[in-house]
Chimera marker file (.cmm) of the C-alpha trace (Angstrom):
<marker_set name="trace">
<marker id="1" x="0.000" y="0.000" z="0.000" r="1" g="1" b="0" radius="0.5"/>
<marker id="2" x="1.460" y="3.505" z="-0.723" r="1" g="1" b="0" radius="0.5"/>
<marker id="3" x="1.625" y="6.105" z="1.615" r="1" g="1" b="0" radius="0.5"/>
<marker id="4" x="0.184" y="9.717" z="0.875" r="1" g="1" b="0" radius="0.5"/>
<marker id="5" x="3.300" y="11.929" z="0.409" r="1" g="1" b="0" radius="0.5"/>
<marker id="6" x="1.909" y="15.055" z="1.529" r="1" g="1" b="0" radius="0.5"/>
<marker id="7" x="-0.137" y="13.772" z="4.383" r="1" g="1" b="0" radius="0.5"/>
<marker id="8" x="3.615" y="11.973" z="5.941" r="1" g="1" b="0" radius="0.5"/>
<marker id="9" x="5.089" y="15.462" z="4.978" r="1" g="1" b="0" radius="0.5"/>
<marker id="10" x="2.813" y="17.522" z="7.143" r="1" g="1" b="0" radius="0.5"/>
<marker id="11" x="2.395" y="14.991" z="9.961" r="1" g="1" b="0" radius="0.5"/>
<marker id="12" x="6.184" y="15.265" z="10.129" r="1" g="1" b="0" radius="0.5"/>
<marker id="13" x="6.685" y="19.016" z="9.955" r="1" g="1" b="0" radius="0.5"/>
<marker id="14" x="4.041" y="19.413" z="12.800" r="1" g="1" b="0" radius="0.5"/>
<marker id="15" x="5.490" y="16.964" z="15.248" r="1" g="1" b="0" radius="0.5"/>
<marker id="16" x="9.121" y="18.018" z="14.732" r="1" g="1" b="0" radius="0.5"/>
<marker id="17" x="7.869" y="21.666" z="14.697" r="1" g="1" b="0" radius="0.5"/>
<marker id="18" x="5.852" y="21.473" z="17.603" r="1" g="1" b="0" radius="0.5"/>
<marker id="19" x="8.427" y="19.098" z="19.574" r="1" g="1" b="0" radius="0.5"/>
<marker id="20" x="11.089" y="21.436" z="19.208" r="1" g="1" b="0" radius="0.5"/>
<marker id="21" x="8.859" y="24.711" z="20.745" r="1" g="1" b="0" radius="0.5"/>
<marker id="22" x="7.165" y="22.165" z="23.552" r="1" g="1" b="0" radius="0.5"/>
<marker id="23" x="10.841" y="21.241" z="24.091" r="1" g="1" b="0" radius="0.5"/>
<marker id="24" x="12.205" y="24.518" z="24.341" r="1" g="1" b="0" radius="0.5"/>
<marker id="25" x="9.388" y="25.770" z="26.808" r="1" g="1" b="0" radius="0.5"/>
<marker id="26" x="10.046" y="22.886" z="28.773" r="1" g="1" b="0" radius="0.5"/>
<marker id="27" x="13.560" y="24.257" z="29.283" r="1" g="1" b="0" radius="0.5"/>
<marker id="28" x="12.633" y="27.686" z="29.591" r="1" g="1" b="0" radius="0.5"/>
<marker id="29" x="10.427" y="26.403" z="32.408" r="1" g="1" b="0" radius="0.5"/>
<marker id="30" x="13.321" y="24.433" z="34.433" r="1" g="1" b="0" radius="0.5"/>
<marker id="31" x="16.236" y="26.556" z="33.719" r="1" g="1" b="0" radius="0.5"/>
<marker id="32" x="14.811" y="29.967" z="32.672" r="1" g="1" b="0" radius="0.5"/>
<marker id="33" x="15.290" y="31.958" z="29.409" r="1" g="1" b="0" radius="0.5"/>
<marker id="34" x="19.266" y="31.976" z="29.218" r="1" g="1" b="0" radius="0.5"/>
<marker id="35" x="19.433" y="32.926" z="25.396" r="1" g="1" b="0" radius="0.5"/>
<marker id="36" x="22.476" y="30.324" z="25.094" r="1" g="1" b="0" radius="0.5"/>
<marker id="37" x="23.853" y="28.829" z="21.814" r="1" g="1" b="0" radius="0.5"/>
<marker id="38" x="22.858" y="25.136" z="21.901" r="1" g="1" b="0" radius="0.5"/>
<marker id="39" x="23.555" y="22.002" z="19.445" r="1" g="1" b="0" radius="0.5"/>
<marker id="40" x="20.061" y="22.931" z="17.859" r="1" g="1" b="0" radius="0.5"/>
<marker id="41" x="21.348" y="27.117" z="17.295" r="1" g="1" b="0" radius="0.5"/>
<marker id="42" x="24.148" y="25.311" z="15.176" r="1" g="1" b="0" radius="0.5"/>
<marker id="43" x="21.905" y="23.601" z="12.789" r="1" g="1" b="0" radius="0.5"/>
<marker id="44" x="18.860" y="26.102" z="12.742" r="1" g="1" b="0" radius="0.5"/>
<marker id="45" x="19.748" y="29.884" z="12.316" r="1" g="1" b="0" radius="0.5"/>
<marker id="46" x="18.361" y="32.257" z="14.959" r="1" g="1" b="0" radius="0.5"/>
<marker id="47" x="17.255" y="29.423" z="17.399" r="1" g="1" b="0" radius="0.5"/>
<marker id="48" x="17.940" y="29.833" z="21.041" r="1" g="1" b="0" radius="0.5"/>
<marker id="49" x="16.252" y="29.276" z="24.428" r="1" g="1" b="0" radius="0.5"/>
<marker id="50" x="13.786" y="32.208" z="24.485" r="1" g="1" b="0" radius="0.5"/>
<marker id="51" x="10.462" y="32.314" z="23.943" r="1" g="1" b="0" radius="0.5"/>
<marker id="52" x="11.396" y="33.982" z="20.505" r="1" g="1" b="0" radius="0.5"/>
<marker id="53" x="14.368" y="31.337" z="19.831" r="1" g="1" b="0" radius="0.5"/>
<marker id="54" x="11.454" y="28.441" z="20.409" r="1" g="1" b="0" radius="0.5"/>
<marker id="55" x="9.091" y="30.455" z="17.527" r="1" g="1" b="0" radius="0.5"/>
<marker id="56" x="11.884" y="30.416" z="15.025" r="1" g="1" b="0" radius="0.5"/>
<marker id="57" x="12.699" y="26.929" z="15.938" r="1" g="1" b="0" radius="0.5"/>
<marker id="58" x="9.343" y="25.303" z="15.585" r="1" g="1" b="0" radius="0.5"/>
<marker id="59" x="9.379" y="27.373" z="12.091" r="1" g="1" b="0" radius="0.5"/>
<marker id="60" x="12.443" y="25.472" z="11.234" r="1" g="1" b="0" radius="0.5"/>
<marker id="61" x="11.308" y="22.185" z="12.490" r="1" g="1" b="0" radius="0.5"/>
<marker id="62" x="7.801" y="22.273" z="10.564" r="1" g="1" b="0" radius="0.5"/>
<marker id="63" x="10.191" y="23.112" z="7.122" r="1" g="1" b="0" radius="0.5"/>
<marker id="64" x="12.824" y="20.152" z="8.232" r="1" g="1" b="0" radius="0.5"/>
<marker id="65" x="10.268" y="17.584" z="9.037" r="1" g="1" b="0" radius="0.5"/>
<marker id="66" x="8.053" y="18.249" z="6.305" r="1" g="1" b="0" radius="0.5"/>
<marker id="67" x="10.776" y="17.279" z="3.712" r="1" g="1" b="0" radius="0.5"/>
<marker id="68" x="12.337" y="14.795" z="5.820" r="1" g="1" b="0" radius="0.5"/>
<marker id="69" x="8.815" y="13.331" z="5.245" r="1" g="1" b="0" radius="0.5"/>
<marker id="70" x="8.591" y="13.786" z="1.675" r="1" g="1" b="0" radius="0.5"/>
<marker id="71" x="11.872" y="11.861" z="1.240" r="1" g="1" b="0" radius="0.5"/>
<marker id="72" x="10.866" y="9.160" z="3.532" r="1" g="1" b="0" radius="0.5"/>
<marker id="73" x="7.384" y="8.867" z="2.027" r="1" g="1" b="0" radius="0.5"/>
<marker id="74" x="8.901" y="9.206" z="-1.558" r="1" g="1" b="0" radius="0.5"/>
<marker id="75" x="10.985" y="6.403" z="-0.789" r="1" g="1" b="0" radius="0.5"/>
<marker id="76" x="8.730" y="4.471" z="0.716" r="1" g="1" b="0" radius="0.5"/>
<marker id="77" x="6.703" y="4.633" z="-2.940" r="1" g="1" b="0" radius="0.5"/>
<marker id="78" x="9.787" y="4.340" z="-4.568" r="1" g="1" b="0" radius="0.5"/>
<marker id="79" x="11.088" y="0.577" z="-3.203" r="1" g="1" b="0" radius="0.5"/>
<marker id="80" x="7.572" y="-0.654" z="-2.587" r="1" g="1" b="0" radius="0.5"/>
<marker id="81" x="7.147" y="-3.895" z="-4.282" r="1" g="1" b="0" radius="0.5"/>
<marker id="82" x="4.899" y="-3.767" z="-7.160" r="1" g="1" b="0" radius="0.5"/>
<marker id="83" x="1.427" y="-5.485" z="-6.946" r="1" g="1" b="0" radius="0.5"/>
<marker id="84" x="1.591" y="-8.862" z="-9.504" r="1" g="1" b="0" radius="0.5"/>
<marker id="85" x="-1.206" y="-8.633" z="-11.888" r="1" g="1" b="0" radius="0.5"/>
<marker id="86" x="-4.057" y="-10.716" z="-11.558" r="1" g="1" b="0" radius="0.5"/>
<marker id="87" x="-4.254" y="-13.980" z="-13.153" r="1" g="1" b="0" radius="0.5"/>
<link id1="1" id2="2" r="1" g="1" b="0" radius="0.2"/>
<link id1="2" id2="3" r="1" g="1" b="0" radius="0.2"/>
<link id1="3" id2="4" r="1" g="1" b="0" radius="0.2"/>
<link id1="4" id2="5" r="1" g="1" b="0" radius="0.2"/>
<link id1="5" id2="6" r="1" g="1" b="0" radius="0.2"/>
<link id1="6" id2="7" r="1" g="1" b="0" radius="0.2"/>
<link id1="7" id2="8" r="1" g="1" b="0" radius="0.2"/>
<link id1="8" id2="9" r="1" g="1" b="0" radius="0.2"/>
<link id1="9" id2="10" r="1" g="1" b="0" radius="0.2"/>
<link id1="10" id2="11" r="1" g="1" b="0" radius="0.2"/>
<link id1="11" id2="12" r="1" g="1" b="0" radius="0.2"/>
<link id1="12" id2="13" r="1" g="1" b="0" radius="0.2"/>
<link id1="13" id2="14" r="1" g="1" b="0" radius="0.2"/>
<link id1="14" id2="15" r="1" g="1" b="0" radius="0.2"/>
<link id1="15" id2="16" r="1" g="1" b="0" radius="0.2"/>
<link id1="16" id2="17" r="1" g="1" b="0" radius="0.2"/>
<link id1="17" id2="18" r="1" g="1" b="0" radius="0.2"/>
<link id1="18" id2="19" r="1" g="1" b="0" radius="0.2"/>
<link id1="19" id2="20" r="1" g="1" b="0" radius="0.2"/>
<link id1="20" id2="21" r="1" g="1" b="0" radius="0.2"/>
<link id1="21" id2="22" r="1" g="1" b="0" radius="0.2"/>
<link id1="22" id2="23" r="1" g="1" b="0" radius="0.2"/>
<link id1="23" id2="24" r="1" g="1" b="0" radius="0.2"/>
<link id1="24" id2="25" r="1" g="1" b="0" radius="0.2"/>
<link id1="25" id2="26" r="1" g="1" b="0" radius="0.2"/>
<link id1="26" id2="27" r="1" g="1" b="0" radius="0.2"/>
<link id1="27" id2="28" r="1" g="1" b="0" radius="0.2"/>
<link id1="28" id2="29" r="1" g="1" b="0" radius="0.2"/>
<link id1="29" id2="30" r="1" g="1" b="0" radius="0.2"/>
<link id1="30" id2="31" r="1" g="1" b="0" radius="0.2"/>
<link id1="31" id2="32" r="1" g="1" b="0" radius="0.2"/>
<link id1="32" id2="33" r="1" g="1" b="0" radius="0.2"/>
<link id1="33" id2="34" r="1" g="1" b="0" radius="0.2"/>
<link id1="34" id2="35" r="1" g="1" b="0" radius="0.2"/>
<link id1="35" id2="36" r="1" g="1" b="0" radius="0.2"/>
<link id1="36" id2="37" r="1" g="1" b="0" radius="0.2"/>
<link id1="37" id2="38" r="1" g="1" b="0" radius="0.2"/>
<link id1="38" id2="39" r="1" g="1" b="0" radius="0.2"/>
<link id1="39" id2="40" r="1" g="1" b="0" radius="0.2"/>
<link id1="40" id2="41" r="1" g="1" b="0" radius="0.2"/>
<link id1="41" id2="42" r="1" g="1" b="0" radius="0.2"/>
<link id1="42" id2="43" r="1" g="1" b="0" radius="0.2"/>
<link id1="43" id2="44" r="1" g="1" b="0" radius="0.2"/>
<link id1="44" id2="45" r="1" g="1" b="0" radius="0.2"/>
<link id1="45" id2="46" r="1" g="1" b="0" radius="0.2"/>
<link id1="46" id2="47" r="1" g="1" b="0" radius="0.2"/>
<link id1="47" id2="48" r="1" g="1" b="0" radius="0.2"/>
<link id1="48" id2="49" r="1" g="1" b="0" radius="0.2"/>
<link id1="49" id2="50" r="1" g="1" b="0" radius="0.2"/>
<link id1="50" id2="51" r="1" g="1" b="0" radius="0.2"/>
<link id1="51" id2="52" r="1" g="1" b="0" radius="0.2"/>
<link id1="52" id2="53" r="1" g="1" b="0" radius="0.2"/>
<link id1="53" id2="54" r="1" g="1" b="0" radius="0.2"/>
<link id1="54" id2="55" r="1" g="1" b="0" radius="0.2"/>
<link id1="55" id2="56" r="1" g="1" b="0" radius="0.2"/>
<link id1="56" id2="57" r="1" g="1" b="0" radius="0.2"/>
<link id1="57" id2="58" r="1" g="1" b="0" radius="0.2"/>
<link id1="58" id2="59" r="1" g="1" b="0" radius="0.2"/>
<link id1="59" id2="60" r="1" g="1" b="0" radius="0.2"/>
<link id1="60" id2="61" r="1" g="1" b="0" radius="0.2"/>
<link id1="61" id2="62" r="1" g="1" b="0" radius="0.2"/>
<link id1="62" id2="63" r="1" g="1" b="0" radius="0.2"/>
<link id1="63" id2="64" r="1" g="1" b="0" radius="0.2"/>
<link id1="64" id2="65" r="1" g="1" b="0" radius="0.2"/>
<link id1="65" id2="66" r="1" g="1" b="0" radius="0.2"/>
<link id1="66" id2="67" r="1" g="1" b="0" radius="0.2"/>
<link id1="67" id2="68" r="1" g="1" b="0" radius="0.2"/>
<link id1="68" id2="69" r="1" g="1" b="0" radius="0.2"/>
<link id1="69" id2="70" r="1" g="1" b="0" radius="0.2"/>
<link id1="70" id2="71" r="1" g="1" b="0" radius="0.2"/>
<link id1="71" id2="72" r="1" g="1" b="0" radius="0.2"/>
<link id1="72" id2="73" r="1" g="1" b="0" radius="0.2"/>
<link id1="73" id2="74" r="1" g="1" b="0" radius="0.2"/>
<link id1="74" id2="75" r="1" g="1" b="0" radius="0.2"/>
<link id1="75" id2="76" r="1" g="1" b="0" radius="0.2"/>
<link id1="76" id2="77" r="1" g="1" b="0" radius="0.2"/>
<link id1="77" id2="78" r="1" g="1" b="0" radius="0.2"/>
<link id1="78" id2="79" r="1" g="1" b="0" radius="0.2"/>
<link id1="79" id2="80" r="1" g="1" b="0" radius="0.2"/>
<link id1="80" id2="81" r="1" g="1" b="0" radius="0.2"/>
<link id1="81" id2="82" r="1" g="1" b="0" radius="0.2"/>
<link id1="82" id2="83" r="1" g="1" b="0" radius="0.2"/>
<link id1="83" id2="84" r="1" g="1" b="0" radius="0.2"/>
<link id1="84" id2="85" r="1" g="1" b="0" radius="0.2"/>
<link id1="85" id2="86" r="1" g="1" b="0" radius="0.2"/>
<link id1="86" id2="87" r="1" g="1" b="0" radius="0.2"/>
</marker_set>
């Protein structure tokens, strides 16, 4: 059975996306708003822990997982084994 590329792509992008701000206000919760460069302000520009870092983050993660979901669903079609024809 193939899987619908665009609905994988947007479930991706909105659990990545939203992970990464629920994430981020978890830490702002414990620790406090400290504004420091993390592993995550390496790979996406602008992110940091602040309630404006976690915005720009969860805008990167909904672009990120969205086509990390497109290539996963794409090649998902891709290798699926094709149905035999009925006899």
């Amino acid at each position: 059975m193939k899987l619908n590329v665009m609905a994988l792509a947007l479930a991706c992008g909105l659990i990545w996306g939203l992970g990464i701000l629920f994430m981020t206000w978890f830490v702002i919760a414990l620790d406090g708003s400290t504004g420091e460069i993390t592993v995550l302000s390496r790979v996406y520009r602008g992110y940091n822990i602040s309630l404006g870092g976690s915005i720009i983050g969860m805008g990167w993660g909904l672009v990120d997982g969205f086509l990390g979901g497109l290539v996963l669903a794409g090649l998902y079609n891709q290798f699926l084994p094709k149905p035999k024809p009925a006899e």
